[in-house]
C-alpha positions as protocol buffer text, in pm:
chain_id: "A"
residue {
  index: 1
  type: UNK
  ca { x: 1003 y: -1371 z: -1229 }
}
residue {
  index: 2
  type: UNK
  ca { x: 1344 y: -1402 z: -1117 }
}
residue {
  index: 3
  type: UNK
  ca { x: 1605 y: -1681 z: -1161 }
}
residue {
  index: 4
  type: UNK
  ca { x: 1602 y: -1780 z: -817 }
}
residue {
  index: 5
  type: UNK
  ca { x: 1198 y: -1805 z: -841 }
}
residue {
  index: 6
  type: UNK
  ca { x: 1197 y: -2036 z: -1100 }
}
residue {
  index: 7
  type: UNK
  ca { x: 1448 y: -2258 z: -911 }
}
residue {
  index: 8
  type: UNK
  ca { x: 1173 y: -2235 z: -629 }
}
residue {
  index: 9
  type: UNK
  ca { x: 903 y: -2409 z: -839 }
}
residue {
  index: 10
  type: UNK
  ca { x: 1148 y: -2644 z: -945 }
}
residue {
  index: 11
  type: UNK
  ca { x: 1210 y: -2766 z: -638 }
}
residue {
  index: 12
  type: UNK
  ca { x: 852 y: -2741 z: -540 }
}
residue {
  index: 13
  type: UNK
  ca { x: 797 y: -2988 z: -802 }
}
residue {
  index: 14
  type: UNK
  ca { x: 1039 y: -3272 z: -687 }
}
residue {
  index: 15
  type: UNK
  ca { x: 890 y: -3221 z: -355 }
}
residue {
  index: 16
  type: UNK
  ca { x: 511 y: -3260 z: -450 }
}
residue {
  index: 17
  type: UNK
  ca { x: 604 y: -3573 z: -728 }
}
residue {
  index: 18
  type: UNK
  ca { x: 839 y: -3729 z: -371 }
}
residue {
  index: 19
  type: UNK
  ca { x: 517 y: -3682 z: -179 }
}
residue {
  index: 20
  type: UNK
  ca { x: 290 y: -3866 z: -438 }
}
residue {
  index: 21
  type: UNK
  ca { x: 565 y: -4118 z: -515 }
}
residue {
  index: 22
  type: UNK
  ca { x: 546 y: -4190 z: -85 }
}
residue {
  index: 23
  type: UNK
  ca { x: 161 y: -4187 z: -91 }
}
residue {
  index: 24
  type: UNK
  ca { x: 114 y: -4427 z: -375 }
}
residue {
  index: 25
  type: UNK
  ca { x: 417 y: -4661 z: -270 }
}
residue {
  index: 26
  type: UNK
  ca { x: 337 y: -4697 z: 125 }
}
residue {
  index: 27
  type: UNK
  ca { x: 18 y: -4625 z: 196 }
}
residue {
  index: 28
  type: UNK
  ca { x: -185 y: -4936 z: -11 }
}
residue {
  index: 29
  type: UNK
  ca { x: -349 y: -5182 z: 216 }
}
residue {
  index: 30
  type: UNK
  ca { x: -79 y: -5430 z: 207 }
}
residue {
  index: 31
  type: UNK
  ca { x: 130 y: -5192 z: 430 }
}
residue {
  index: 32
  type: UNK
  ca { x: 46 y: -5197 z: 807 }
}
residue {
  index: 33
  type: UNK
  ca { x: -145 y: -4918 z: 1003 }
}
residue {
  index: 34
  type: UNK
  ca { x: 222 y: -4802 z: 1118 }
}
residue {
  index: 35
  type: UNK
  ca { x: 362 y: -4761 z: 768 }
}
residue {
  index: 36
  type: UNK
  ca { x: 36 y: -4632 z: 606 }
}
residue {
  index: 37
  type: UNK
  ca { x: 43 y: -4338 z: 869 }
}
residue {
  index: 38
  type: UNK
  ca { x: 403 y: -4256 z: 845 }
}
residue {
  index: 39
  type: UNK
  ca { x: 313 y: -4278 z: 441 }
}
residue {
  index: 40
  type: UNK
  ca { x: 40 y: -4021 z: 534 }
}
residue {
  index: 41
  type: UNK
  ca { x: 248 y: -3795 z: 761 }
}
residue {
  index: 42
  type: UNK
  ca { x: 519 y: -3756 z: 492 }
}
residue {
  index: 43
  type: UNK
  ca { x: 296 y: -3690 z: 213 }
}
residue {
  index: 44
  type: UNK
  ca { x: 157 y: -3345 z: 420 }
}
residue {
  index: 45
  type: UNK
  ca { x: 444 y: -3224 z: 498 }
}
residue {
  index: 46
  type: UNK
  ca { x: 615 y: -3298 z: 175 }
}
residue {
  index: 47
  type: UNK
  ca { x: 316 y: -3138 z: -19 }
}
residue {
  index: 48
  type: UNK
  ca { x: 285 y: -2857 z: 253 }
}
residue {
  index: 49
  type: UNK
  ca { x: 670 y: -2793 z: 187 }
}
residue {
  index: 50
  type: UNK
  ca { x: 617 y: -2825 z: -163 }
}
residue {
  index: 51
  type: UNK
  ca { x: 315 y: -2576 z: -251 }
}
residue {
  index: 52
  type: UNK
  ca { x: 525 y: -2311 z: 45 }
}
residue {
  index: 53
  type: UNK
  ca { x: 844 y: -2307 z: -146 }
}
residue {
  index: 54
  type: UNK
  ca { x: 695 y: -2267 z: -475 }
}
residue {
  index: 55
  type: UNK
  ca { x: 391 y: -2033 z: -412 }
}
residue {
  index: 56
  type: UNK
  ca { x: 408 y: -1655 z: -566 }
}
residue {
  index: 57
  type: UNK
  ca { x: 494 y: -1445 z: -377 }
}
residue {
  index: 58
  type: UNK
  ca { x: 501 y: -1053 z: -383 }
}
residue {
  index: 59
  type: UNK
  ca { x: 814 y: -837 z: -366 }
}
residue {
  index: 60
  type: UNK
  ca { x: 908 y: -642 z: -133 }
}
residue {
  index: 61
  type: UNK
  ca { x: 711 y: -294 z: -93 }
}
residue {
  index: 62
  type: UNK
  ca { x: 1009 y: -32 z: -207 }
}
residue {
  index: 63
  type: UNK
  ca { x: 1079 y: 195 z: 62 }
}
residue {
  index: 64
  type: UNK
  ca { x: 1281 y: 398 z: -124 }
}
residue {
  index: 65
  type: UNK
  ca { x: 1616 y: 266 z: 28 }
}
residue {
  index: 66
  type: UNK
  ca { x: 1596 y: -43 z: -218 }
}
residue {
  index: 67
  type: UNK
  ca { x: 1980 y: -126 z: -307 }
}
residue {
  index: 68
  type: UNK
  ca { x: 2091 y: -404 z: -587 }
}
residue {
  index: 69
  type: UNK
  ca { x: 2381 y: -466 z: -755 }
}
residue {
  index: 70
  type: UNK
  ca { x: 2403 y: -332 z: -1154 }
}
residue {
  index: 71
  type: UNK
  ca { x: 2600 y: -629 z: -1308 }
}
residue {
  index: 72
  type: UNK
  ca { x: 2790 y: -550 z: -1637 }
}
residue {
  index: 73
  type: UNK
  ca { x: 2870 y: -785 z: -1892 }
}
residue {
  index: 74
  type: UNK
  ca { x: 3200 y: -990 z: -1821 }
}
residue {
  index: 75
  type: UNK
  ca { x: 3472 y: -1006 z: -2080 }
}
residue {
  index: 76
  type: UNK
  ca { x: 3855 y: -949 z: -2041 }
}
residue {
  index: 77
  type: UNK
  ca { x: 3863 y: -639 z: -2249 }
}
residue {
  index: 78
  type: UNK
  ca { x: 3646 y: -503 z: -1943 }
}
residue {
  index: 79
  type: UNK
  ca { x: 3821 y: -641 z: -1664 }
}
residue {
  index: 80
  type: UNK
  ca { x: 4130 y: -493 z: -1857 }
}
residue {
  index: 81
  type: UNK
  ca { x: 3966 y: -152 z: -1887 }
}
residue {
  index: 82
  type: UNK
  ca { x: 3881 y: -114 z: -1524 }
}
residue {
  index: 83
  type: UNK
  ca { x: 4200 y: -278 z: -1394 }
}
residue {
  index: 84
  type: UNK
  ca { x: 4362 y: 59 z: -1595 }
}
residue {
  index: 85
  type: UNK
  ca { x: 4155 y: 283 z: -1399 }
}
residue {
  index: 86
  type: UNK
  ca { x: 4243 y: 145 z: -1057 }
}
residue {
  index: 87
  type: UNK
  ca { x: 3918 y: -30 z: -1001 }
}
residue {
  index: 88
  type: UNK
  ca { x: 3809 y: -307 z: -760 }
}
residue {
  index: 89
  type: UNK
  ca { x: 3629 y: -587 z: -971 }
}
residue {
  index: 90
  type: UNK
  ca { x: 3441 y: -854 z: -869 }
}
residue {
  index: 91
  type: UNK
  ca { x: 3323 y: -1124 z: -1113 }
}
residue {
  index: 92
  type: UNK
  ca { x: 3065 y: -1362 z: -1082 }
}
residue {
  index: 93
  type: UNK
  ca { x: 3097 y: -1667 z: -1316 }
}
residue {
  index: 94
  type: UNK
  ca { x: 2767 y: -1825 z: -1286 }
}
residue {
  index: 95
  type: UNK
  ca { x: 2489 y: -1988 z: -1495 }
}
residue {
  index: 96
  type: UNK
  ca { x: 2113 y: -1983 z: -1486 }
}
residue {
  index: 97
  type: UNK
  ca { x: 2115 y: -2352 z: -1440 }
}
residue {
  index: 98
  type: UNK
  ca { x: 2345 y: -2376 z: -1154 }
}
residue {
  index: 99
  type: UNK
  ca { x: 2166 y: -2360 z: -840 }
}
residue {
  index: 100
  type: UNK
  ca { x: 2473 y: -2330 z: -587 }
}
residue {
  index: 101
  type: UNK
  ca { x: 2504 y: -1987 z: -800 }
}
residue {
  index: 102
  type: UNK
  ca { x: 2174 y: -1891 z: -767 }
}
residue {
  index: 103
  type: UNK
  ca { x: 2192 y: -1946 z: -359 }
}
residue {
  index: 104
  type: UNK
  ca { x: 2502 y: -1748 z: -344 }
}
residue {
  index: 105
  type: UNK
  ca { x: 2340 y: -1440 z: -507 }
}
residue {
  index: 106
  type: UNK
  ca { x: 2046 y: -1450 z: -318 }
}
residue {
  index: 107
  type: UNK
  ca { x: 2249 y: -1477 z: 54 }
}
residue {
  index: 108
  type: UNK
  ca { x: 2493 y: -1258 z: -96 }
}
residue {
  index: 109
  type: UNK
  ca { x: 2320 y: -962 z: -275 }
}
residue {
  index: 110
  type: UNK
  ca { x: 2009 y: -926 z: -74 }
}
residue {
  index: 111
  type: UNK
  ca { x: 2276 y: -846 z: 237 }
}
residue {
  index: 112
  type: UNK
  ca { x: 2225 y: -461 z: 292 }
}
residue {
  index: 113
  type: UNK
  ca { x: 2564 y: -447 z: 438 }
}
residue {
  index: 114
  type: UNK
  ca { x: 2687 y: -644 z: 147 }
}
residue {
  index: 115
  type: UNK
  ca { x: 2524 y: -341 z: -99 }
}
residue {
  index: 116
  type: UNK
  ca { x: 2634 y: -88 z: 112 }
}
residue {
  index: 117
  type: UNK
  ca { x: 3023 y: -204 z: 136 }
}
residue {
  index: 118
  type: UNK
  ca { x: 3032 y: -242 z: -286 }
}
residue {
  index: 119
  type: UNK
  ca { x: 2878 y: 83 z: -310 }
}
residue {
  index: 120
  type: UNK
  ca { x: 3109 y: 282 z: -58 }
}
residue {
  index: 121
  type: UNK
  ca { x: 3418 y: 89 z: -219 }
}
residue {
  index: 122
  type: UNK
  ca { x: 3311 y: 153 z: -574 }
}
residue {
  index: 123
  type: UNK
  ca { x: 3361 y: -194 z: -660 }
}
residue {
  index: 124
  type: UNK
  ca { x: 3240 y: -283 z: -1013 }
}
residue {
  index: 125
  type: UNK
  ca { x: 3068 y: -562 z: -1089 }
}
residue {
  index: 126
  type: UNK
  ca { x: 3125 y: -829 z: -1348 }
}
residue {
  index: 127
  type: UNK
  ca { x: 2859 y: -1134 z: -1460 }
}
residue {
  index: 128
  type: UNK
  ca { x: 3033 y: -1385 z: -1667 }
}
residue {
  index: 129
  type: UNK
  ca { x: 2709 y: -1569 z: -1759 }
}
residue {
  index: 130
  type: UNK
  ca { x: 2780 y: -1944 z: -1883 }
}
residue {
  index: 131
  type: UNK
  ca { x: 2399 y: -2062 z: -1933 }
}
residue {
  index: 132
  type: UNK
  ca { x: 2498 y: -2137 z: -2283 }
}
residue {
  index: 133
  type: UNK
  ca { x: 2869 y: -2252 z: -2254 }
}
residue {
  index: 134
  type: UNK
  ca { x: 3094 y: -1913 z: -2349 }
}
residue {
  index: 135
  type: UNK
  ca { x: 3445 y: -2046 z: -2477 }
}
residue {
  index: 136
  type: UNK
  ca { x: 3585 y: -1687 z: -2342 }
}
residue {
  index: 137
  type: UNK
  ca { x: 3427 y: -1792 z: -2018 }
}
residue {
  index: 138
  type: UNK
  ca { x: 3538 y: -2156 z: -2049 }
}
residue {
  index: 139
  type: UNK
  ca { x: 3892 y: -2043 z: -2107 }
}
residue {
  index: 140
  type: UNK
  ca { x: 3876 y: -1755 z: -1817 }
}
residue {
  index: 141
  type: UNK
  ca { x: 3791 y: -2070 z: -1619 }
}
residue {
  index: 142
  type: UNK
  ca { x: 4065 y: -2275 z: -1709 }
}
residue {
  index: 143
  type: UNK
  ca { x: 4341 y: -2035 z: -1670 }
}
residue {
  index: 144
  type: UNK
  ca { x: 4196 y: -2039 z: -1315 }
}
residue {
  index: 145
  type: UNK
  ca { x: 4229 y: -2437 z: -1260 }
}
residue {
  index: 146
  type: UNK
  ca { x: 3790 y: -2439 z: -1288 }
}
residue {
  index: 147
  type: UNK
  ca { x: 3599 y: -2632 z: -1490 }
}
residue {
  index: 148
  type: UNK
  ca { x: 3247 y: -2573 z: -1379 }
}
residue {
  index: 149
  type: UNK
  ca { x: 3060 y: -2261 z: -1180 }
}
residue {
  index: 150
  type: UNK
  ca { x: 2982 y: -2077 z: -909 }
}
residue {
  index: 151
  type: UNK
  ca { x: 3380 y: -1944 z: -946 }
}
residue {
  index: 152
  type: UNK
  ca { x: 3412 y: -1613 z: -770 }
}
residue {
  index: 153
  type: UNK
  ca { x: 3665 y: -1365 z: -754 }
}
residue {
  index: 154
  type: UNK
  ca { x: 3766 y: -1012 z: -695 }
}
residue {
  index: 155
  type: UNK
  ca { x: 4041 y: -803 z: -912 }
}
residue {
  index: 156
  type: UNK
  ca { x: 4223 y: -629 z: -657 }
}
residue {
  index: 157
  type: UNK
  ca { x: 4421 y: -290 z: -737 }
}
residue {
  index: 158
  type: UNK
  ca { x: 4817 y: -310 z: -708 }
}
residue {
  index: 159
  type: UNK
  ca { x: 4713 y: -705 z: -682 }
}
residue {
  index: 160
  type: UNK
  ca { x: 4875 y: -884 z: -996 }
}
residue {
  index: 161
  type: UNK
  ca { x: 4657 y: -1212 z: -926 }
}
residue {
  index: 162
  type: UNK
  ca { x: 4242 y: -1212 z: -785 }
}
residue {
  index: 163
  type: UNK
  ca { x: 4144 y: -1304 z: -486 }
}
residue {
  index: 164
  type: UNK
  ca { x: 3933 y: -1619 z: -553 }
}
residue {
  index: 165
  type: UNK
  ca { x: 3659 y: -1695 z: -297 }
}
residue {
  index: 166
  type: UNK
  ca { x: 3491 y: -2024 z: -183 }
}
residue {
  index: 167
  type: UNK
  ca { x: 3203 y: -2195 z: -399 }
}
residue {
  index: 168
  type: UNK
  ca { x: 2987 y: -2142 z: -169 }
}
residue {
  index: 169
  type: UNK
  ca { x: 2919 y: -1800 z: -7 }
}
residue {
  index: 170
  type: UNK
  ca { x: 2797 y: -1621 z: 258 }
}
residue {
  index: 171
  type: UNK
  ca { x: 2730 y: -1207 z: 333 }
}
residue {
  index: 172
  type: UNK
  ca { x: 3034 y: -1274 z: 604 }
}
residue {
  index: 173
  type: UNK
  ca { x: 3266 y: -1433 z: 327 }
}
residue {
  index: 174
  type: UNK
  ca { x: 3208 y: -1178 z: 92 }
}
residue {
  index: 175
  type: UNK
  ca { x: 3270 y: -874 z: 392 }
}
residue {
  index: 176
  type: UNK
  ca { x: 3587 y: -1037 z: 528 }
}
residue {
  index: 177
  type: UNK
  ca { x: 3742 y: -1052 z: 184 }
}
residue {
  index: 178
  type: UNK
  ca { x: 3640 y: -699 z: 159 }
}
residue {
  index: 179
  type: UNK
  ca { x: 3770 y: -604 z: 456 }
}
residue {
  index: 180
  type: UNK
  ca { x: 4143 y: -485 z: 432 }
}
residue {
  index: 181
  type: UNK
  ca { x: 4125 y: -415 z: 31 }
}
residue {
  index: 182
  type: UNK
  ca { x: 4168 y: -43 z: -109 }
}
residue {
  index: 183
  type: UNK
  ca { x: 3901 y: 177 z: -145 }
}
residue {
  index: 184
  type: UNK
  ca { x: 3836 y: 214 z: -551 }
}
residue {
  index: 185
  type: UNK
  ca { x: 3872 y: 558 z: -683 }
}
């Protein structure tokens, strides 16, 4: 099970206790027929929406062309070591908990165009994970002006500072900053 699964049945949750909270609240006999059926209404759909979002489901039968992204561990002594060799980096500072970070990954790195551009452009791939608070992380961060996640950015050859992207991203983001930087060796 994925992070972005669990997230899923999180969310499932809220929905089915907001459907229950609806039913019990609006649909007693002191409410008119009007409010009891709106009560009712809301109560499917939240429930329906509920039990969707959080059922199991099945990955994707591998056809062979299956693409993902290998993340390496963040730290600067990385980032340092493939800034030597000329690299393109891009970090994601993220956390388990965070679930604008777990949305970008999953619009972001299920994109086959997104895969296909890191892997023609050699880019490397950083995770600076910050479930648990890192003080490296926190001060990587700071030096940036950030005090919370999703903070994204890509290490850029000849570049002396990153290119920092939005909070919240999309495939298109992601290709456009892409776009007119060097090819990694």
């Amino acid at each position: 099970m994925g992070e972005y699964d669990l997230l899923n049945i999180f969310f499932s949750l809220v929905l089915i206790a907001l459907a229950l909270w609806i039913y019990g609240r609006f649909s007693g006999l002191d409410r008119s027929d009007t409010q009891r059926g709106v009560a009712k209404i809301l109560t499917v759909l939240l429930l329906a929406s509920g039990l969707w979002l959080g059922w199991p489901t099945r990955p994707a039968a591998d056809s062979g062309t299956t693409q993902s992204v290998r993340w390496e561990e963040w730290s600067p002594e990385v980032v340092a070591a493939h800034k030597a060799e000329g690299k393109t980096i891009y970090v994601d500072f993220t956390a388990r908990w965070c679930a604008t970070c777990q949305t970008n990954k999953k619009a972001v790195f299920s994109s086959k165009e997104v895969l296909q551009e890191f892997q023609q452009r050699g880019i490397v791939t950083l995770k600076a994970d910050w479930t648990n608070k890192d003080a490296r992380i926190t001060q990587a961060l700071a030096a940036y002006g950030r005090s919370a996640v999703p903070f994204n950015l890509i290490h850029v050859p000849g570049r002396e500072e990153p290119l920092i992207l939005p909070e919240l991203l999309t495939p298109g983001i992601v290709l456009e900053a892409l776009r007119d930087l060097p090819k990694s060796p």
